[in-house]
KEMIZA-271290 format. One record per residue: residue number from 0; x, y negated, z of N, C-alpha, C in turn. Coordinates in steps of 0.001 Angstrom, whole numbers, plus 500000, padded with zeros to 6 digits. Atoms other than C-alpha are relative to their C-alpha. Layout:
BEGIN
REC   seq     n.px     n.py     n.pz    ca.px    ca.py    ca.pz     c.px     c.py     c.pz
REC   NUM        X        Y        Z        X        Y        Z        X        Y        Z
...
//
This chain:
BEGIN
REC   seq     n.px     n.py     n.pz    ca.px    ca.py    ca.pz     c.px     c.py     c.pz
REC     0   500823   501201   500000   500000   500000   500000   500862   498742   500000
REC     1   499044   501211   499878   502819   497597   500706   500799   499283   498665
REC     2   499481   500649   501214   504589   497875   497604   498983   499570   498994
REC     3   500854   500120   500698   501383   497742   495820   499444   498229   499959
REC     4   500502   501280   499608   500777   494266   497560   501173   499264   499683
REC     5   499025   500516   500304   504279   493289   496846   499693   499904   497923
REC     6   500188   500154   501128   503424   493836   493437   499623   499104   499070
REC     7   500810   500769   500446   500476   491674   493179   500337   498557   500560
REC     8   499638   501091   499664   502168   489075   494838   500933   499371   498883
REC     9   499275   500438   501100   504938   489144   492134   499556   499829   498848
REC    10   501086   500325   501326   502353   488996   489375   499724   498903   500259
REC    11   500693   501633   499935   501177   485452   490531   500685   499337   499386
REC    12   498799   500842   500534   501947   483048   488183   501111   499227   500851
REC    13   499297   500983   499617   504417   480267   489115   499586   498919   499321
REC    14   500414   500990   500683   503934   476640   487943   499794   500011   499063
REC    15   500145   500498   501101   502539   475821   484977   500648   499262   499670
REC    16   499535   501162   500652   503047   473367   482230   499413   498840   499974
REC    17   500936   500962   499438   501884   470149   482564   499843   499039   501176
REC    18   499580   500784   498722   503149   469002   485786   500538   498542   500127
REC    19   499208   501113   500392   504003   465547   486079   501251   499987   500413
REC    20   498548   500169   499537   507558   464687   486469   500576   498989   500820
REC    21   499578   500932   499103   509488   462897   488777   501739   499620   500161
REC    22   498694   500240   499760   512801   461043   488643   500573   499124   501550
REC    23   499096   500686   498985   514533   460268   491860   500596   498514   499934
REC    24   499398   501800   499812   516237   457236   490646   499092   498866   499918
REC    25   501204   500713   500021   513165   455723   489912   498824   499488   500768
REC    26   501119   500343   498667   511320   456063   493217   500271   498538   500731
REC    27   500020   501598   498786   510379   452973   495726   501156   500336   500933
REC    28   499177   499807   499251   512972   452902   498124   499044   499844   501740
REC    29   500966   499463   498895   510186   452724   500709   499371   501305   499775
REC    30   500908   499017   500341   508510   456293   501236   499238   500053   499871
REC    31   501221   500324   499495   505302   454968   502525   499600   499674   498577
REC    32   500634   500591   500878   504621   453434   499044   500380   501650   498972
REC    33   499610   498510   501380   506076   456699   496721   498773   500815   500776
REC    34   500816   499018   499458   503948   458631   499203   498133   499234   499705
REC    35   501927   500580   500169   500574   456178   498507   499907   500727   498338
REC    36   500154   499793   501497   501640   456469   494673   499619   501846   499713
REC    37   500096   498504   500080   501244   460595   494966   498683   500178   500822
REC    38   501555   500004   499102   498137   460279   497485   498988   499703   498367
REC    39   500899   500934   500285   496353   458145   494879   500472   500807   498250
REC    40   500085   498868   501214   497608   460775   491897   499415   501124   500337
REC    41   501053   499424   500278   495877   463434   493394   498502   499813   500673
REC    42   501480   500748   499738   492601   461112   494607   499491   500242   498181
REC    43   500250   499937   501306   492672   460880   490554   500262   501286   499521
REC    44   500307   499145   500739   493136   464071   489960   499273   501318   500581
REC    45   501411   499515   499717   489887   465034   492020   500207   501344   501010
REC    46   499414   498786   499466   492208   467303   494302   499016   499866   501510
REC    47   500620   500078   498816   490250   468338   497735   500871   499419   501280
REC    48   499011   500088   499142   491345   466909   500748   501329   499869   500262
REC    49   498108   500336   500353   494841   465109   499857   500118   499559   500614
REC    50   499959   500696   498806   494575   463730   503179   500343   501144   501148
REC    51   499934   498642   498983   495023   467636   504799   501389   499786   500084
REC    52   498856   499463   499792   498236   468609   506231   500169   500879   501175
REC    53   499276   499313   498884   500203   470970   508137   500801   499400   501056
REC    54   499356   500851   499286   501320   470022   511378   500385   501124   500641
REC    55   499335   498529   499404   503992   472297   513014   500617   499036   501304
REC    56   499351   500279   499146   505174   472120   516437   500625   500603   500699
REC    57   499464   499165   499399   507108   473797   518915   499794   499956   501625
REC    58   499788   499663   498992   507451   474848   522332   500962   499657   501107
REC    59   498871   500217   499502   510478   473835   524665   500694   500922   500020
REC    60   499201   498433   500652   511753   477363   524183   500106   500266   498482
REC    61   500439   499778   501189   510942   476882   520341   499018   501446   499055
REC    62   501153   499294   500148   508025   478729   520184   499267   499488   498692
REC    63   500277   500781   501161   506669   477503   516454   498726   500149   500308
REC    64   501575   499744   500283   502830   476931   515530   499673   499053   499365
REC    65   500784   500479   500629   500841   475461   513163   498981   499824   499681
REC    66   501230   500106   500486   497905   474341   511991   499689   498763   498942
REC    67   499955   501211   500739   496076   471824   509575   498909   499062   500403
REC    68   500815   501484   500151   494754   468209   509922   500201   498952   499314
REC    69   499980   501452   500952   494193   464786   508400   500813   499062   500681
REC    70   499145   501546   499803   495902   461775   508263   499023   499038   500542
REC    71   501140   500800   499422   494145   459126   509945   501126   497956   499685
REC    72   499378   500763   500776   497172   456606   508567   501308   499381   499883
REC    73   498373   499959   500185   500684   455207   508012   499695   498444   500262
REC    74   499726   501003   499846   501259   452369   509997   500922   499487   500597
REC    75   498478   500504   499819   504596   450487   509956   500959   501096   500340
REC    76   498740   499209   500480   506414   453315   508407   499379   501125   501738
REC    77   500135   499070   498626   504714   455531   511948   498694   500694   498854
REC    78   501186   499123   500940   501989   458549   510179   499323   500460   501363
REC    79   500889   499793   498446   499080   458701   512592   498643   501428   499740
REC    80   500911   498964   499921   497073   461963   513429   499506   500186   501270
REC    81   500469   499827   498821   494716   462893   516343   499762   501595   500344
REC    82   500126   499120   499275   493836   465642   518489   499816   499997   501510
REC    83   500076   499745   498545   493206   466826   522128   501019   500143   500659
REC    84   498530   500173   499805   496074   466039   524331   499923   501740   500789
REC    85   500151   498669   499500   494353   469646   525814   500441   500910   499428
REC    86   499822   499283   500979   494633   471239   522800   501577   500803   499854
REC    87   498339   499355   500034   498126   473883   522129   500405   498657   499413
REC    88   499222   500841   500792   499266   471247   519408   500124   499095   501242
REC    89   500058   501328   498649   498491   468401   522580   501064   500840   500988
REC    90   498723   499441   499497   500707   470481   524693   501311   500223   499781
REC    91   498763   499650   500841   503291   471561   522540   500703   498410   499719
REC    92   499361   501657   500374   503871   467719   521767   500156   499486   501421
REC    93   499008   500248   498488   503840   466864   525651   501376   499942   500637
REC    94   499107   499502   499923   506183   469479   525814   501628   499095   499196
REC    95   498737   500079   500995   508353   468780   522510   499412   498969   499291
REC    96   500587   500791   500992   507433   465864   520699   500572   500081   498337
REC    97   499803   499871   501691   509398   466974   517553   499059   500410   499191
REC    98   501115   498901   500997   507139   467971   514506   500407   499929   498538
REC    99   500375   500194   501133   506626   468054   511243   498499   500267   499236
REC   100   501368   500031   500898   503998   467597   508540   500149   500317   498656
REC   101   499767   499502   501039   503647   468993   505352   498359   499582   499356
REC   102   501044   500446   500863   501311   467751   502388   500384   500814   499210
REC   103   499496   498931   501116   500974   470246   499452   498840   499868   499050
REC   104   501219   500474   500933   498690   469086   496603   500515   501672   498732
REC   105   499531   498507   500308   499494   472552   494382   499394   499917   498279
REC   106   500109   500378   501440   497560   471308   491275   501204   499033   499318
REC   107   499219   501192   500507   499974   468542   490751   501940   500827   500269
REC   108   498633   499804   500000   503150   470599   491691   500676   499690   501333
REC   109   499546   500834   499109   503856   468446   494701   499902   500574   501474
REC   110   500365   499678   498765   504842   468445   498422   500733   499144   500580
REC   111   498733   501124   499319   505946   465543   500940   499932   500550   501605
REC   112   499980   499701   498962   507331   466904   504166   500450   498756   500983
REC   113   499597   500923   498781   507622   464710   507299   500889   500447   501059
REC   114   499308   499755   498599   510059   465257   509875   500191   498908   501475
REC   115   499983   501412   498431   510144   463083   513806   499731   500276   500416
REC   116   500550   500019   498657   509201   462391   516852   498287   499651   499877
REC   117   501162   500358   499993   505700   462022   517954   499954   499038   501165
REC   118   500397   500741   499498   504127   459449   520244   498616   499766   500630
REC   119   501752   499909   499299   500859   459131   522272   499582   498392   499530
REC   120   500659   501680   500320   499182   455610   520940   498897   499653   500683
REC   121   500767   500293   498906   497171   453803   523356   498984   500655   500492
REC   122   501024   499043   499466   494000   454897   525224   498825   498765   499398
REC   123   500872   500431   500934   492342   452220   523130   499453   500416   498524
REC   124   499924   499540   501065   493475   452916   520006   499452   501573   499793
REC   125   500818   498823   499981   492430   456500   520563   498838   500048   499835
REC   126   501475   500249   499787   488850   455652   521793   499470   499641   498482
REC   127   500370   500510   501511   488501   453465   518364   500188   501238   499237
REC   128   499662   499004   501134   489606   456633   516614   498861   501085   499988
REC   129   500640   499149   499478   487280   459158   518353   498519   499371   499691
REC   130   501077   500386   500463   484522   457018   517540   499952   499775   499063
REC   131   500208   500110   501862   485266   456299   514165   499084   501579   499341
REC   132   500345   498604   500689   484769   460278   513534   498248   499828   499755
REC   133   501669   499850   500228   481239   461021   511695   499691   501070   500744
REC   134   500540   499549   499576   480304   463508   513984   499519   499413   501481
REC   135   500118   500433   498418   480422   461309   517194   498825   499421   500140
REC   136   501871   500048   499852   477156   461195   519234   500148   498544   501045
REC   137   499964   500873   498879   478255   457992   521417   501288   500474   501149
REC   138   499702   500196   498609   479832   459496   524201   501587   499946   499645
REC   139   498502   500437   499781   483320   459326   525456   501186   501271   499553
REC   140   499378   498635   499806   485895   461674   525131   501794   500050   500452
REC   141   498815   500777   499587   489036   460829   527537   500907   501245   499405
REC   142   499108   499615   500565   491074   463708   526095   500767   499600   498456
REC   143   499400   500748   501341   491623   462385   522711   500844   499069   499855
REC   144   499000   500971   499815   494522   461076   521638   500360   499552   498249
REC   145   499508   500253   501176   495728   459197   518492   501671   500177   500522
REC   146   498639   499834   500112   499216   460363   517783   501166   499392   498725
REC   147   499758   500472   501000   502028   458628   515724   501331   500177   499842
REC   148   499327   499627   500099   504738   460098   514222   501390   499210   499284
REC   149   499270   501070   500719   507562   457902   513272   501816   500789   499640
REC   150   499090   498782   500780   509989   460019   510636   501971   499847   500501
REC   151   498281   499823   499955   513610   461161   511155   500267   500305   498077
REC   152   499899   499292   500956   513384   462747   507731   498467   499927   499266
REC   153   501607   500647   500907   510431   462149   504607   500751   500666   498844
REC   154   499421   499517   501213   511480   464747   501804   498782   500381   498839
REC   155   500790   499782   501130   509359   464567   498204   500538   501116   498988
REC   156   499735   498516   500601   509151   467893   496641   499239   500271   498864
REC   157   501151   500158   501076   507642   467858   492739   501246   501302   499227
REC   158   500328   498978   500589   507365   471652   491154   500486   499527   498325
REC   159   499563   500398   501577   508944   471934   487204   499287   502181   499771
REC   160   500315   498482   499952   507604   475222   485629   501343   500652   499302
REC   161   498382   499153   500136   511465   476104   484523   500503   499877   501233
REC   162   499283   499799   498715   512097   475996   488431   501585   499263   500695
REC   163   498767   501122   499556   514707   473348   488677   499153   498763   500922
REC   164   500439   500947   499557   512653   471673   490985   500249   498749   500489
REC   165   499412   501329   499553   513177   468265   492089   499554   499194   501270
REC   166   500206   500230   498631   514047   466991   495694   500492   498507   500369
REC   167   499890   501985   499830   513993   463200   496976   499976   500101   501555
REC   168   500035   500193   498141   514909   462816   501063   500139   498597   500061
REC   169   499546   501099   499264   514969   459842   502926   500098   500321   501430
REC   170   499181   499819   498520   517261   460136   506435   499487   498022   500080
REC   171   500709   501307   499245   516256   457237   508904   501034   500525   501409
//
């Protein structure tokens, strides 16, 4: 059964043709703006949820884990996401505030990873956040926290279907 699944794994294509391309020398020298210009290519190209990402964290023993959420926004070069400070991820960041984030749009080829520290952002700014959400019925919810990650590392990752892919970092 294993090799059988190994099989069908190696049958999956790989990139297509058609991918847009991307030259390094040509990018913004801000990330925040190369990273709107790739948001706002796949808004146009009708991709679900280009606002999802992976957010990985660790443990103080480096215990890994992941999961996925939204962006909630990039302000002054800091990428802001929420959650329950109860929650594993809310712990694990207590704990370790290192993380990363990973965006992966998969029609377009593309992937921008985040690397940094995280940050707890006020108990205002939270509140405003927790109520923004469309499911909120009014009430309060003192665990919620807006979190804001402000990068060590911001690497743009765009897919070629001859596999010479092409990699763009910015160190901070």
């Amino acid at each position: 059964m294993s090799e059988s699944f190994r099989q069908i794994l190696r049958a999956l294509p790989d990139f297509g043709d058609g991918l847009p391309r991307f030259d390094p020398a040509t990018a913004n020298a801000d990330p925040t703006v190369l990273f709107r210009e790739w948001f706002d290519d796949a808004l146009a190209e009708g991709l679900p949820q280009p606002h999802a990402f992976s957010l990985a964290t660790a443990t103080t023993d480096a215990a890994v884990s992941s999961r996925m959420l939204i962006l909630k926004d990039i302000d002054e070069g800091e990428w802001q996401f929420a959650s329950s400070r109860t929650s594993r991820k809310g712990r694990e960041l207590t704990a370790n505030p290192n993380a990363a984030m990973n965006f992966y749009w998969s029609a377009l080829g593309r992937q921008v990873r985040v690397c940094g520290v995280v940050r707890e952002l006020s108990a205002e700014a939270s509140a405003a956040d927790w109520d923004a959400r469309p499911a909120t019925d009014g009430s309060a919810n003192p665990s919620w926290q807006l979190y804001a990650l402000r990068p060590t590392e911001i690497e743009f990752w765009q897919a070629s279907s001859d596999r010479h892919h092409v990699r763009h970092r910015y160190d901070f």
